[in-house]
N, C-alpha and C positions, 0 to 999 in steps of 0.2 A: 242838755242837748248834746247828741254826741255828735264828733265831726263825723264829714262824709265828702264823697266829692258829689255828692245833687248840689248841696249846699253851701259852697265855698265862702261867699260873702256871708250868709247868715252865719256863717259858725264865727265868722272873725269879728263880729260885732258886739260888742260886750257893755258896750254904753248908750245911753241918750248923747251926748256930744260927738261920738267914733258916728253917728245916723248922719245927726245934722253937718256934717263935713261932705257927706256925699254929694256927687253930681248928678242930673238926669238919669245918665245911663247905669248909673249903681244904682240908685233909689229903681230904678224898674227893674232891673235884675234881682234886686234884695227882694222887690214884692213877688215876683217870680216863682223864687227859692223857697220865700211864704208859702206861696200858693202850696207848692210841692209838699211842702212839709208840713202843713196841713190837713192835703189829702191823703199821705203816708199815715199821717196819727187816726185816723177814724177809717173805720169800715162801714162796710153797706152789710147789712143784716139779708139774707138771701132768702128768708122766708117773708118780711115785712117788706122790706122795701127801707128802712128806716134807717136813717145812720147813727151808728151808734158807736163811742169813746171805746179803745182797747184797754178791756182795764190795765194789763199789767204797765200803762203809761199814767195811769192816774197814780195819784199822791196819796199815801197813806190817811186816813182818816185821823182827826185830832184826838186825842182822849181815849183811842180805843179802836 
């Protein structure tokens, strides 16, 4: 993930322990910042209707 400023908390997160330290108001910020970066990773297909993954975000195939 690259840093950005939508995402200020998501990028500084780097653990399961750095989550569980959060308060309220970070945990709903963090899901927030999810949310965002979420909608950023996938598009809407404008013929379908259908949402569908950007590949140059997807991960090389294994073996090939």
């Amino acid at each position: 993930m690259f840093p950005n400023d939508k995402t200020p908390l998501l990028d500084k997160i780097k653990t399961p322990a750095e989550l569980r330290q959060l308060d309220r108001n970070s945990l709903r910020q963090l899901a927030d910042e999810l949310r965002k970066e979420t909608i950023s990773a996938v598009r809407q297909d404008q013929d379908t209707g259908r949402i569908a993954s950007i590949r140059s975000q997807q991960p090389p195939a294994i073996g090939g």
